[in-house]
DOBA-657013 format. One record per residue (C-alpha): residue number from 0; x, y, z. Coordinates in pm, whole numbers. Layout:
BEGIN
   resi        x        y        z
    NUM        X        Y        Z
...
This chain:
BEGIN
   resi        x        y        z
      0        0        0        0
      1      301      211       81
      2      421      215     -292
      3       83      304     -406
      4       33      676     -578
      5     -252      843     -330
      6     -481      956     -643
      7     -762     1208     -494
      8    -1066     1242     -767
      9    -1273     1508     -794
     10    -1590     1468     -939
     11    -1990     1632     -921
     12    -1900     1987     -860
     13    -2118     2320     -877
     14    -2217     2338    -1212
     15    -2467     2270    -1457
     16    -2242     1970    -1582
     17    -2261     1784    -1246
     18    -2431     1493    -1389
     19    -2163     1488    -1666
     20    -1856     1477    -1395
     21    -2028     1177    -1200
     22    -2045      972    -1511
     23    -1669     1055    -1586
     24    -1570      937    -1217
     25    -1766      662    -1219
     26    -1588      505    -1547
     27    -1286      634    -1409
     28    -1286      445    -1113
     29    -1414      169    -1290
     30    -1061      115    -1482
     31     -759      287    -1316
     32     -517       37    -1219
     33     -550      -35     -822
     34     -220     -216     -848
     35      -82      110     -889
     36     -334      394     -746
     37     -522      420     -433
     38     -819      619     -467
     39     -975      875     -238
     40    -1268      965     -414
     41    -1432     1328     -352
     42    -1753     1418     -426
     43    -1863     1767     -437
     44    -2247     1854     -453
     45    -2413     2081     -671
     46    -2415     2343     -375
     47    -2040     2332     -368
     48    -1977     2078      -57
     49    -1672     1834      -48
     50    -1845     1541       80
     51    -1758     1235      336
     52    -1701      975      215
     53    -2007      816      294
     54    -2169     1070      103
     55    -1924     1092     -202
     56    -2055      727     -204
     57    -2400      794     -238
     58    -2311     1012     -482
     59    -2128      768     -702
     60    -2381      509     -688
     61    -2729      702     -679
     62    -2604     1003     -859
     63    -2718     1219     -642
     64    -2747     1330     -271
     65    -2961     1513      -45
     66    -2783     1848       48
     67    -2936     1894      416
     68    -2752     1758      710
     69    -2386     1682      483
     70    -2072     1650      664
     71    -1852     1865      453
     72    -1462     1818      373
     73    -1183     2098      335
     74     -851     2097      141
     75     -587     2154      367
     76     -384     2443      221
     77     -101     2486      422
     78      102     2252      139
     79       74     1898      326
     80     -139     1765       70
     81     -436     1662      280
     82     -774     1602      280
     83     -987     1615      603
     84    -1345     1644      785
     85    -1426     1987      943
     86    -1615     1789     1178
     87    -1633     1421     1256
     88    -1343     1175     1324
     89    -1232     1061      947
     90     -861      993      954
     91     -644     1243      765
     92     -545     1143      404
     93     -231     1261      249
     94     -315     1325     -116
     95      -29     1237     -385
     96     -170     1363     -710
     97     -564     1551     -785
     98     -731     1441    -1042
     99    -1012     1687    -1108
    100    -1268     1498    -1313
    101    -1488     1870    -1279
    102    -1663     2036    -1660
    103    -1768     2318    -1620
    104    -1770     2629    -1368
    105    -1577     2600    -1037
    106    -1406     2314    -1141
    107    -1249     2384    -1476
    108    -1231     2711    -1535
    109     -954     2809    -1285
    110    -1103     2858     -985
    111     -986     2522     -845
    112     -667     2521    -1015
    113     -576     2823     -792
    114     -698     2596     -481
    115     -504     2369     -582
    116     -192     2559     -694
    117     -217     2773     -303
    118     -216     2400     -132
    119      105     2329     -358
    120      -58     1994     -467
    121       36     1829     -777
    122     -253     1810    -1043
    123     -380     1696    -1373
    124     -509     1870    -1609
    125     -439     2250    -1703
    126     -360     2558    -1507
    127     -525     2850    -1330
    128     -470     3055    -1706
    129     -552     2750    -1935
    130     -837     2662    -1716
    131     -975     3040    -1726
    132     -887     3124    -2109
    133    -1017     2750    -2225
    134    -1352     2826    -2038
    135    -1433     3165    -2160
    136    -1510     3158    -2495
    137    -1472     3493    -2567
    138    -1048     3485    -2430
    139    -1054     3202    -2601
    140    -1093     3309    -2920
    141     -886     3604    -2864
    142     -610     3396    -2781
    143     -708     3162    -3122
    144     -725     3510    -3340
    145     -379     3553    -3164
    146     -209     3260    -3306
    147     -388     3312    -3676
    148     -623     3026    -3615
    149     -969     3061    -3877
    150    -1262     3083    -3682
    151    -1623     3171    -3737
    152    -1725     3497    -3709
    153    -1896     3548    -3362
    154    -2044     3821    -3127
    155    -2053     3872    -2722
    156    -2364     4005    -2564
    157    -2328     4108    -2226
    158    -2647     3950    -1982
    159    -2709     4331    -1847
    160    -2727     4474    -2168
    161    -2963     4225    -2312
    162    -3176     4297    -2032
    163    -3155     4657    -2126
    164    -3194     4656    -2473
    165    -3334     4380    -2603
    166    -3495     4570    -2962
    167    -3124     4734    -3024
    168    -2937     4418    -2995
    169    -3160     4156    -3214
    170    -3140     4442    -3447
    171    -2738     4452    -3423
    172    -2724     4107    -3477
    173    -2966     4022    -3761
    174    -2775     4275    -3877
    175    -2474     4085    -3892
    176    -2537     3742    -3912
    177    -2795     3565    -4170
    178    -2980     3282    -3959
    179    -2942     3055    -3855
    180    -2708     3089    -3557
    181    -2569     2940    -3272
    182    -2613     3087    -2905
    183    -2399     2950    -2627
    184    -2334     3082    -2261
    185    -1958     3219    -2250
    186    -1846     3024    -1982
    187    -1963     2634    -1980
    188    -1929     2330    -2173
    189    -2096     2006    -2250
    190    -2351     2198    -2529
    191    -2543     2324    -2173
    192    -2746     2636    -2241
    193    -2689     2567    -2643
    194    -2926     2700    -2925
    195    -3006     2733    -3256
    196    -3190     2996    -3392
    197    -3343     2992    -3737
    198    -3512     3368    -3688
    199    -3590     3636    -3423
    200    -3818     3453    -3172
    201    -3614     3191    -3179
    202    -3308     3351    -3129
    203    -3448     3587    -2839
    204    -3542     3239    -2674
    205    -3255     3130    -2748
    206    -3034     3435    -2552
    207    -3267     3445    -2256
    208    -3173     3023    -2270
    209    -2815     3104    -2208
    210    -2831     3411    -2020
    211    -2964     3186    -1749
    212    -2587     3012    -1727
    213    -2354     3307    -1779
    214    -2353     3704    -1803
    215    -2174     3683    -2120
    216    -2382     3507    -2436
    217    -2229     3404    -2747
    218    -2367     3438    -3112
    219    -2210     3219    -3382
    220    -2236     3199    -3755
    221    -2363     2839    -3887
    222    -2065     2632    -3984
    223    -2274     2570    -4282
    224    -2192     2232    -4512
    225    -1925     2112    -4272
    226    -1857     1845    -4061
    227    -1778     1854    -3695
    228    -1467     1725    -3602
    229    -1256     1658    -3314
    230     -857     1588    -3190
    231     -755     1473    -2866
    232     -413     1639    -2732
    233     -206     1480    -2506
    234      135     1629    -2306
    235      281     1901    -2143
    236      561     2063    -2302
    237      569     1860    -2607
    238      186     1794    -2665
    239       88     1508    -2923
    240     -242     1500    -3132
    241     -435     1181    -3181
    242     -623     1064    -3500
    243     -878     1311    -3579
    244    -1286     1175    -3497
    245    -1588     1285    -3670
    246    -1918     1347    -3497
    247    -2242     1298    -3667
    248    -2492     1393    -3459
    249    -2812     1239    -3417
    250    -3018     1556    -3292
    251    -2984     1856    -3489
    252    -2691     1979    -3391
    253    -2463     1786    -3099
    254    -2585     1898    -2777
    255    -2614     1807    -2447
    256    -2885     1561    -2473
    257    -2672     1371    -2790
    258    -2325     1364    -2596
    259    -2461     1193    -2283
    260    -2859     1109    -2327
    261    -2957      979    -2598
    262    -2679      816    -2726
    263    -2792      811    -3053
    264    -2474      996    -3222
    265    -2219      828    -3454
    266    -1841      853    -3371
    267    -1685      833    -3668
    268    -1290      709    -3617
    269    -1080      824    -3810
    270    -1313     1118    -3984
    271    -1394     1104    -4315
    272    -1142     1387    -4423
    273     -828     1387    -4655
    274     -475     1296    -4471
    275     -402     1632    -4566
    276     -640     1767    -4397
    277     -629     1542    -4078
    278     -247     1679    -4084
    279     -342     2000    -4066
    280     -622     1979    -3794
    281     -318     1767    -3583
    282     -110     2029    -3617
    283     -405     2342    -3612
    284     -557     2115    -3231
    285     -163     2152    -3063
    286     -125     2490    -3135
    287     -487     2554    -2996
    288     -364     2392    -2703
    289      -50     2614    -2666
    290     -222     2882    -2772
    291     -484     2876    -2405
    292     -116     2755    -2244
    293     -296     2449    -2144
    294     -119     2123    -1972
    295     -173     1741    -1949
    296     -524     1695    -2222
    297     -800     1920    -2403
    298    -1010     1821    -2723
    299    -1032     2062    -2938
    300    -1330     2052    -3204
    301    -1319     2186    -3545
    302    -1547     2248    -3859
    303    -1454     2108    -4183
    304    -1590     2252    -4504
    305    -1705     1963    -4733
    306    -1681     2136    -5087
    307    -1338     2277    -5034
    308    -1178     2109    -4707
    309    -1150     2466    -4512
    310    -1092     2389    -4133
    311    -1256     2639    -3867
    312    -1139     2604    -3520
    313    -1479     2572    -3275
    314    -1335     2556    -2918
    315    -1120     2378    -2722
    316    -1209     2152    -2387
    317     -923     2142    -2112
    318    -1104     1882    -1917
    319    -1275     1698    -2141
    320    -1573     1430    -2028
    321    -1443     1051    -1949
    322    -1764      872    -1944
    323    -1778      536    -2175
    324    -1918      697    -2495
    325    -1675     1019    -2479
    326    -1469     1104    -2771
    327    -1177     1215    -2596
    328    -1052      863    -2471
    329    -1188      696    -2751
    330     -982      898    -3012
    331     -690      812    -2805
    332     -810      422    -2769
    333     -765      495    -3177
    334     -469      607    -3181
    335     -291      299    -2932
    336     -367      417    -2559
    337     -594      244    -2394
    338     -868      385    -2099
    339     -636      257    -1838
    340     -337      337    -2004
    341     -449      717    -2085
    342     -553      786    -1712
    343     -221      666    -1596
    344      -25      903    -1872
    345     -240     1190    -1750
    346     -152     1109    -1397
    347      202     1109    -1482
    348      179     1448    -1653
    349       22     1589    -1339
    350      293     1483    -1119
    351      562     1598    -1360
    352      445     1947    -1376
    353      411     1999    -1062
    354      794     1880     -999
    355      869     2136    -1295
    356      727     2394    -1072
    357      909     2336     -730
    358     1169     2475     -913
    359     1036     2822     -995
    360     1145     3024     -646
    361      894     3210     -470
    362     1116     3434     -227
    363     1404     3646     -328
């Protein structure tokens, strides 16, 4: 047990994608190597509670758990790495390595990762600016316009002034864009709070939809004749693309209710697109990732134009989902690394950079 790496999972969170991180820990746990790991699995409930372990139980198996009367747990940030009750008499469990299987707010966009970095634990996944910039969409393109990468033309509507001006900006926007479009909240993942608007009513709907998850709402052009495509990256400082995957979604567009409901979308591996052009999307999904300055995995999705083969960068995903029917670990199953296999590389690539950073001083 001694030689075992002490693996701390987080999983649920406070965020619309709750359900979404259960499933992921629940696979998770399902195939890490116990040879190898010991687990201390940590739920978190939709009100922001680390749980007991009794409860992060309940949560695994039921998928949910009632908020009143909870035991709550705290990260002890004073850099020894531990987990512990505020009240009750659970031992004290020295964490090797977090593994924050959080989408969404509060768990992937930064806000943890500076937890994290202030209790000097090691952890996988991106950092507190990779985290942040890979969540907001609107950074996140400025950081893609940055590095030349082709994207759709979008605009940002503040929540506030939508609420103020409703009339002036459908009129700014139908001005610019010919329907339909896309409407996403700024900050979340997982296609929650996603719409498609094919005129005015719809697309009103479809910003008071996504208002209700973020202050800032994003309007996209169609990606019209394309196909939607996605690479998994994989590393730290030298960050390797998988085969490129093709969605083909089996609602009208791929949103939340195809990626983890209904189940009725085809994963298409490798996507039906020229070498050439899976070359190019390789090399287009690693600087994507460099470009957010992200660490350890993101998918990044892209658009490819059928009549002419033009690639569009969509977004990218620095914790992307891990349940069974999730592209990420399936493009990477594709391309020769296994479930098991991937969550131990991503563990590894935790603990590294963290090392890495124990050298950087932090007194004169």
């Amino acid at each position: 047990m001694g030689d075992k790496i002490r693996v701390g999972v987080l999983f649920g969170g406070r965020s619309a994608e709750h359900e979404v991180s259960v499933q992921s820990a629940q696979s998770m746990l399902a195939a890490i190597d116990g040879d190898k790991y010991e687990l201390v699995m940590v739920g978190i409930s939709k009100n922001g509670r680390w749980l007991t372990a009794e409860d992060t139980q309940k949560l695994l198996t039921k998928g949910q758990v009632e908020e009143e009367g909870l035991v709550p747990v705290a990260l002890d940030y004073l850099g020894t790495r531990e987990l512990f009750p505020i009240s009750g008499d659970g031992a004290r469990q020295a964490i090797d390595v977090i593994f924050p299987v959080l989408h969404g707010p509060y768990g992937e966009d930064g806000t943890l990762q500076g937890l994290l970095e202030l209790a000097n634990v090691a952890y996988v996944g991106a950092g507190v600016v990779g985290s942040a910039v890979g969540m907001d969409k609107e950074l996140m393109r400025r950081a893609f316009k940055a590095e030349g990468l082709p994207q759709v033309d979008y605009q940002v509507v503040r929540r506030s002034r939508w609420q103020k001006d409703r009339v002036g900006v459908r009129a700014e926007l139908e001005a610019r864009f010919d329907y339909p479009v896309f409407v996403k909240p700024a900050n979340l993942g997982s296609s929650v709070g996603v719409g498609k608007a094919s005129d005015g009513d719809e697309l009103q709907r479809a910003i008071d939809e996504a208002a209700q998850y973020d202050y800032k709402v994003m309007i996209e052009a169609e990606a019209a004749g394309c196909r939607e495509v996605e690479v998994a990256i994989l590393g730290n400082e030298d960050p390797q693309a998988s085969v490129v995957g093709e969605i083909v979604p089996g609602n009208e567009f791929y949103d939340y209710e195809a990626k983890y409901i209904d189940d009725n979308s085809d994963l298409i591996i490798p996507a039906r697109v020229a070498s050439t052009v899976q070359q190019a999307i390789q090399v287009m999904g690693v600087k994507a990732f460099q470009a957010v300055e992200a660490w350890g995995l993101s998918r990044v999705d892209f658009f490819v134009r059928d009549s002419d083969g033009t690639i569009v960068v969509n977004e990218i995903n620095t914790m992307p989902g891990f349940t069974p029917i999730s592209m990420y670990p399936k493009l990477w199953e594709a391309s020769g690394i296994g479930y098991g296999a991937l969550i131990d590389r991503l563990i590894g690539l935790g603990i590294e950079r963290h090392e890495d950073k124990q050298q950087t001083k932090t007194a004169r």
